[in-house]
C-alpha positions as CSV (number, residue, x, y, z in Angstrom):
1,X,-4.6,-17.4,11.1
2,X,-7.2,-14.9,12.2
3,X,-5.0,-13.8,15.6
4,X,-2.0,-13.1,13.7
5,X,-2.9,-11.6,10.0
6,X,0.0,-11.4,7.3
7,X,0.4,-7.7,6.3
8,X,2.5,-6.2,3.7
9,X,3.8,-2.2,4.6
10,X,5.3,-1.2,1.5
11,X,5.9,2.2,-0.7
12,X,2.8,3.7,1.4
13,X,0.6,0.3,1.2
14,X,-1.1,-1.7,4.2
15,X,-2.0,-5.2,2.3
16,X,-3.7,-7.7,4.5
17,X,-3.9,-11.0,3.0
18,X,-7.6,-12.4,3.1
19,X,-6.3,-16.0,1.6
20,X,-4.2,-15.5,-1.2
21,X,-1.7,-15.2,-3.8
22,X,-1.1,-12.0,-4.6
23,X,2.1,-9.1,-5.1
24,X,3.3,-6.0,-4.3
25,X,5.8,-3.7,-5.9
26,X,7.2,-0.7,-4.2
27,X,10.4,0.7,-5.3
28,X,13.0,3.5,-3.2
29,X,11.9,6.5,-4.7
30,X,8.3,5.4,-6.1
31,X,5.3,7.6,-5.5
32,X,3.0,4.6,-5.6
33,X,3.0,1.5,-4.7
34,X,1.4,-1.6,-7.1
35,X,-1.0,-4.6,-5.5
36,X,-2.4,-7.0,-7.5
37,X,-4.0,-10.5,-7.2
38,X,-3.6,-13.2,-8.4
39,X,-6.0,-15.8,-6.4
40,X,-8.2,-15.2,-3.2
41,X,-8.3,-11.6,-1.6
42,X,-6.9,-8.9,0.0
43,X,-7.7,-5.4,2.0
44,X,-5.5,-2.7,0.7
45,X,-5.3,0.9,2.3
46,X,-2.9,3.6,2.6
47,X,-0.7,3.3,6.3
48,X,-1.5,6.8,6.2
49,X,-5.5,5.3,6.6
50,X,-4.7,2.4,8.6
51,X,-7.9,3.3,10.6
52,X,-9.8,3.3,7.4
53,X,-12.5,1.1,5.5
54,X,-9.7,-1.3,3.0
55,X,-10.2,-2.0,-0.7
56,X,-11.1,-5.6,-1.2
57,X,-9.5,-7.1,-4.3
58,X,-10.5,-10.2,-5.8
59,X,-8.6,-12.0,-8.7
60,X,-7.6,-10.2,-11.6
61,X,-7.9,-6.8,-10.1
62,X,-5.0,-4.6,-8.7
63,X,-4.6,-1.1,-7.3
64,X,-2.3,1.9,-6.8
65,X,-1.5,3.3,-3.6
66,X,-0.2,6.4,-3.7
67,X,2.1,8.3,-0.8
68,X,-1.2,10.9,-0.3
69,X,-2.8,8.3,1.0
70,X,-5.0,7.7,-2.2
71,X,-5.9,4.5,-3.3
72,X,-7.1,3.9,-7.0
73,X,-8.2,0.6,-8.5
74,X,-6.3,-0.2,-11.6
75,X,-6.8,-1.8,-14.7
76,X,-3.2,-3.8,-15.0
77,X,-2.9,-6.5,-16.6
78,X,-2.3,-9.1,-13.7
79,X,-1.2,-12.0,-15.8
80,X,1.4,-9.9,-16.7
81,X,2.5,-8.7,-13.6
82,X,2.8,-12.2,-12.2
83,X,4.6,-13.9,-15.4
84,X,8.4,-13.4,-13.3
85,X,6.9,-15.9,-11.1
86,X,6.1,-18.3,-13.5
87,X,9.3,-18.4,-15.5
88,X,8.2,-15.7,-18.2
């Protein structure tokens, strides 16, 4: 629903869901928070950059968002970070 987006605010990371299945992990404590996806999109940016131009990730790709505000494409393995959600 265009009017009423579904965002994620966690461990210093805005996720907007563009249509997908995707995850975030943010731990108490963490310097960085951990988006990846698994189908569709999303828009990723610091909520310290709310204002600013997102990173768009597609399937397979993740990114680290760190508490400066920094936001880094990564090269996780996404199967991987998905398997607790299949049983493995």
């Amino acid at each position: 629903d265009a009017a009423r987006p579904f965002i994620v605010v966690a461990g210093g990371a805005h996720t907007e869901d563009l249509g997908t299945r995707f995850l975030v992990r943010a731990y108490p404590g963490d310097a960085t928070a951990h988006v990846a996806v698994a189908e569709g999109r999303v828009a990723v940016r610091s909520v310290r950059d709310v204002g600013e131009v997102p990173v768009e990730l597609s399937p397979g790709q993740s990114a680290i968002v760190r508490l400066s505000g920094e936001v880094v494409r990564d090269q996780a393995d996404v199967a991987a970070l998905f398997a607790w959600s299949e049983g493995r």
